[in-house]
C-alpha positions as CSV (number, residue, x, y, z in Angstrom):
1,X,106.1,116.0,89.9
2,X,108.2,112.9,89.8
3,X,108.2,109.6,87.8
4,X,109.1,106.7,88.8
5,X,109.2,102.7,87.7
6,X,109.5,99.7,89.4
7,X,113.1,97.7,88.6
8,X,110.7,94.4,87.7
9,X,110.6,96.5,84.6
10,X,114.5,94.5,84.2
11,X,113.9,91.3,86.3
12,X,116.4,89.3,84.6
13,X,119.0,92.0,84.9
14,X,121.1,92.3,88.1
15,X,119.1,95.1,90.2
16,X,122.2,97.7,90.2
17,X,122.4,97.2,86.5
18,X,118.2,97.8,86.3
19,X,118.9,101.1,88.4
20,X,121.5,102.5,86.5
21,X,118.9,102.1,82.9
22,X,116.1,103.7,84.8
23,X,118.6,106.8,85.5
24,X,119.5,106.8,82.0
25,X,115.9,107.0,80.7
26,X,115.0,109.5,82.8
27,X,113.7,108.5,85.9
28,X,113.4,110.8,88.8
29,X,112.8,107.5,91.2
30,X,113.0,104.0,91.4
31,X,110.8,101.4,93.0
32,X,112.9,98.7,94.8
33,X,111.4,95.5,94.4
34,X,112.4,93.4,97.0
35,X,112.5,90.2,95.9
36,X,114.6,91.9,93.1
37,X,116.8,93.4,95.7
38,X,117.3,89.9,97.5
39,X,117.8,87.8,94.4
40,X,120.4,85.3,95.4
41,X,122.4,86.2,92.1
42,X,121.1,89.5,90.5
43,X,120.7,91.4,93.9
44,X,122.3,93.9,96.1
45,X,122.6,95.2,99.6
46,X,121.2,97.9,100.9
47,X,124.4,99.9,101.4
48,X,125.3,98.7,97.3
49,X,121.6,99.8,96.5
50,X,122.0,103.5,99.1
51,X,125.4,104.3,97.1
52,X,123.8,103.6,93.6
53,X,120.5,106.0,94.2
54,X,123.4,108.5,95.3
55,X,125.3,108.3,92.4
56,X,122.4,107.9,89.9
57,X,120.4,111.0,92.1
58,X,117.5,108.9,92.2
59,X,114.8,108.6,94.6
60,X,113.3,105.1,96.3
61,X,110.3,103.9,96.9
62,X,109.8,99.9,98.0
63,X,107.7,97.3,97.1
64,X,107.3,94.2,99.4
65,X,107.9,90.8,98.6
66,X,105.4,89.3,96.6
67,X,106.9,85.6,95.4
68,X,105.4,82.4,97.5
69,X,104.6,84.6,99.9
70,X,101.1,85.0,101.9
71,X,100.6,87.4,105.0
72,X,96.8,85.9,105.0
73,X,97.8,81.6,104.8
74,X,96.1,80.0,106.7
75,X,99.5,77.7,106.7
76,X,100.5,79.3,110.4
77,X,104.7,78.8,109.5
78,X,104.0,80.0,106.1
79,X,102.2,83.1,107.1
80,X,104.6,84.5,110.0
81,X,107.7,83.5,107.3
82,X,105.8,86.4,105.2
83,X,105.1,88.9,107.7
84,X,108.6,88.8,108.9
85,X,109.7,89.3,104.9
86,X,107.8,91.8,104.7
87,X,108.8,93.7,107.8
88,X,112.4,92.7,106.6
89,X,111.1,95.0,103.7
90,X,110.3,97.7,106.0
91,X,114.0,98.2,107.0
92,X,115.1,98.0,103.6
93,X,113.2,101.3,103.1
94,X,114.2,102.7,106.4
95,X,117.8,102.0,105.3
96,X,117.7,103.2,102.0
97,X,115.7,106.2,103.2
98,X,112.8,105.6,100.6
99,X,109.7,107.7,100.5
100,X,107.5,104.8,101.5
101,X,106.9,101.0,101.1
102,X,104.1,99.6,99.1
103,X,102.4,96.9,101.3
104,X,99.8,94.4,99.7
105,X,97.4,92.8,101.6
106,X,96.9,88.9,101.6
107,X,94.7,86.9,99.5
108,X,92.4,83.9,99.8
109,X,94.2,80.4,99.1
110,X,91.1,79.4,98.0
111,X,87.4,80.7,97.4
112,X,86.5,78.6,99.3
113,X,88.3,79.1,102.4
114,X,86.0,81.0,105.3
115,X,85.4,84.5,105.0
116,X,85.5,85.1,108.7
117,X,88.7,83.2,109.1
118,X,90.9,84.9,106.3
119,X,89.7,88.5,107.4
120,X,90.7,87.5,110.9
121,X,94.3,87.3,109.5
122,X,94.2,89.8,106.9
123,X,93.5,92.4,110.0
124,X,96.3,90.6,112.5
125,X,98.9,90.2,110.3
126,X,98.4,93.5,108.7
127,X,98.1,95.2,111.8
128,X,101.8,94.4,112.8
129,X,103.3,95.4,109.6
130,X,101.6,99.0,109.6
131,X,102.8,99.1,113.5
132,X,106.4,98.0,112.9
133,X,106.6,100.7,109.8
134,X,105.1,103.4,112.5
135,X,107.6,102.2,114.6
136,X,110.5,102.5,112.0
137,X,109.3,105.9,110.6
138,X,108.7,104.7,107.8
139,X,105.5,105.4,105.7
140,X,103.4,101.8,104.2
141,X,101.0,102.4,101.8
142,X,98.6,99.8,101.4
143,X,97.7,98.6,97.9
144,X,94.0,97.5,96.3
145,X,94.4,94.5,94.4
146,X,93.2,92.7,91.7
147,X,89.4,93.1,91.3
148,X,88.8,90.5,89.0
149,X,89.8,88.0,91.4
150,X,86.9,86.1,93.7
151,X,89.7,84.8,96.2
152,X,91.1,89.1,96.8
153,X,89.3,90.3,99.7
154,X,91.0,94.3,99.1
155,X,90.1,95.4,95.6
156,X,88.5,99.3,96.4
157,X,88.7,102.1,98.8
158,X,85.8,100.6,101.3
159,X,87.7,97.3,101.3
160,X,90.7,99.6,102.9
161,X,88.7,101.9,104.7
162,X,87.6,98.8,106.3
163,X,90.8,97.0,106.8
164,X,92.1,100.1,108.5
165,X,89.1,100.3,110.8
166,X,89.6,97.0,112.3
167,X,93.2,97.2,112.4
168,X,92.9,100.3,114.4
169,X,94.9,102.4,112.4
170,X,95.3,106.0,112.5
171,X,97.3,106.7,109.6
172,X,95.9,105.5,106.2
173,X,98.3,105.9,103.4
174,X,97.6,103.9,100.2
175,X,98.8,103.0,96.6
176,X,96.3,103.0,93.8
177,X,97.3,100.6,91.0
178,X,95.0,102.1,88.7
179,X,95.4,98.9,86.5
180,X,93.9,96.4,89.3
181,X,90.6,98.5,89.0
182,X,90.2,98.1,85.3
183,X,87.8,100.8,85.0
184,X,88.0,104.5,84.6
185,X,85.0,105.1,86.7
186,X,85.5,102.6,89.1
187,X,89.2,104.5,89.4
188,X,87.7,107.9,89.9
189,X,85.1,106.4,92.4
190,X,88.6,105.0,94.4
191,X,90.1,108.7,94.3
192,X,86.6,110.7,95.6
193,X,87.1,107.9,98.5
194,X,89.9,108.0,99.1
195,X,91.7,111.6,98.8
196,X,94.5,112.9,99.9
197,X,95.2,109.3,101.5
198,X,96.8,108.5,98.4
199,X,100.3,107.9,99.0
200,X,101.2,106.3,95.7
201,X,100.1,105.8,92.4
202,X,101.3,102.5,89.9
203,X,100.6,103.7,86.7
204,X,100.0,101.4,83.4
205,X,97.0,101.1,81.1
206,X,94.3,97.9,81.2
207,X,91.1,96.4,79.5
208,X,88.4,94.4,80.9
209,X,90.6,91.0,80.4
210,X,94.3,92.1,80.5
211,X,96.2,94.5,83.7
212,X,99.4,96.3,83.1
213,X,99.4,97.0,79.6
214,X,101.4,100.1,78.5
215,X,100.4,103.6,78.3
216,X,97.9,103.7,75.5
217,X,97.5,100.5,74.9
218,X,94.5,99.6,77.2
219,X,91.3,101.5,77.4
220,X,91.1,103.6,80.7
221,X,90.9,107.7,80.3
222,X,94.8,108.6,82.0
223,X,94.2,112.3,81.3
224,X,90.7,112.2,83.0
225,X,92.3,110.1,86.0
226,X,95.3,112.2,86.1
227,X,93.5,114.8,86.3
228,X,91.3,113.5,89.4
229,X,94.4,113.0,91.3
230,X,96.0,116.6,90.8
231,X,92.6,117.6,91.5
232,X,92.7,115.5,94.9
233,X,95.4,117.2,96.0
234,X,98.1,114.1,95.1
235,X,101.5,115.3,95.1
236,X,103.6,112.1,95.4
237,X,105.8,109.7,92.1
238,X,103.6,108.4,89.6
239,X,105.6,105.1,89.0
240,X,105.2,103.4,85.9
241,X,104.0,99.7,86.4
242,X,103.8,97.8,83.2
243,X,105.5,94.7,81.2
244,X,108.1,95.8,78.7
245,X,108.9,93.5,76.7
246,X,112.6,92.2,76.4
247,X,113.7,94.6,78.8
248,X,114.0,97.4,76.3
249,X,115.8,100.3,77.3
250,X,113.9,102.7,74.0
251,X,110.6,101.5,74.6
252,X,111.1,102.7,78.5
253,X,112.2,105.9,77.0
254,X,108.8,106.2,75.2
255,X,106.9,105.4,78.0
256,X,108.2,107.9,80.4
257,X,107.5,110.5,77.6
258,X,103.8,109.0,77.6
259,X,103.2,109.7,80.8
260,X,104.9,113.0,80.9
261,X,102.5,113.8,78.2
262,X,99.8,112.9,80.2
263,X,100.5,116.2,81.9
264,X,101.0,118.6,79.1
């Protein structure tokens, strides 16, 4: 199995500086954030980030832009400025040679923006980005989102299965960010959906009013949802997705030791 964690983890660090601390802790991969990776002064290029995994022996996964960004606005400029980000994203991971690329669908700007309307562009615009990754070889798994959010329209495993029916798509790889569900049985209800189309999993604990707490902290049942995605056949990084605070090298250290204990 591998462990992985997202370089957010060290945000105000410059990204090669955040790769080479999750080697030292650990690590088997690294989740690129993108925005990270493009920071005007803390980033990288791909060919800096490529000869860093080498020399670290790390493995990549990708995460797609997430700041000011929307895929779903109904803003027409501000909508194809984030689908062409995102597929931007796509090459990063095709460049680095990543595992995959964690794609999140588009929200409401508003609750009270039409239904009909946002769907509409939730299925175009994620439509081209799951077709330009095909295209690229490279594999896009689609995260749920937050499910205590009215203005998210993809928060479980029939909101995807959905999406990926009226996009047309035959492949349908996601991420579960056990933390967006906030429940342990809502989570294992996601897995018996879902299956082996689990691509990825973002890892942290939660309660019913705060998301991405770490490992212990929160109150879902790891052991009993690790052990529904062994028993579902997932095989891919369980990358750690939660806020340490001050960028703490040590307290990384203990959490990768949590979740490797989640497994003894």
């Amino acid at each position: 199995m591998l462990f992985g964690v997202t370089t957010m983890t060290f945000f105000y660090r410059p990204i090669l500086e955040a790769v080479e601390i999750i080697a030292r802790c650990g690590f088997d991969c690294v989740e690129i954030w993108a925005d990270h990776a493009w920071d005007e002064r803390d980033g990288a290029s791909s060919a800096e980030l490529k000869a860093a995994l080498a020399k670290h022996n790390l493995k990549s996964t990708v995460h797609c832009p997430i700041m000011d960004i929307s895929i779903t606005s109904p803003n027409r400029g501000i909508r194809e400025e984030s689908i062409r980000q995102t597929l931007r994203a796509i090459d990063l991971a095709k460049e680095l040679g990543s595992r995959l690329i964690v794609i999140h669908p588009g929200s409401k700007f508003s609750r009270l923006e039409r239904n009909d309307a946002h769907w509409n562009y939730q299925v175009d615009s994620m439509g081209r980005i799951l077709g330009y990754a095909r295209e690229q070889g490279v594999l896009a798994a689609v995260e749920n989102m937050d499910s205590d959010k009215e203005v998210v329209s993809v928060k479980d495993w029939g909101d995807l299965e959905r999406l990926f029916s009226d996009v047309g798509s035959i492949e349908q790889w996601v991420t579960l960010d056990v933390t967006h569900l906030r429940d342990t049985d809502r989570i294992l209800s996601f897995i018996a959906g879902a299956g082996s189309r689990i691509a990825h999993v973002h890892l942290s604990d939660a309660t019913a009013e705060q998301m991405h707490l770490r490992l212990g902290q929160g109150s879902l049942d790891l052991p009993r949802i690790v052990t529904a995605l062994r028993d579902a056949g997932y095989r891919g990084v369980w990358s750690l997705e939660c806020f340490i605070p001050d960028n703490n090298e040590e307290k990384l250290r203990e959490e990768l030791a949590k979740a490797q204990a989640l497994f003894s």
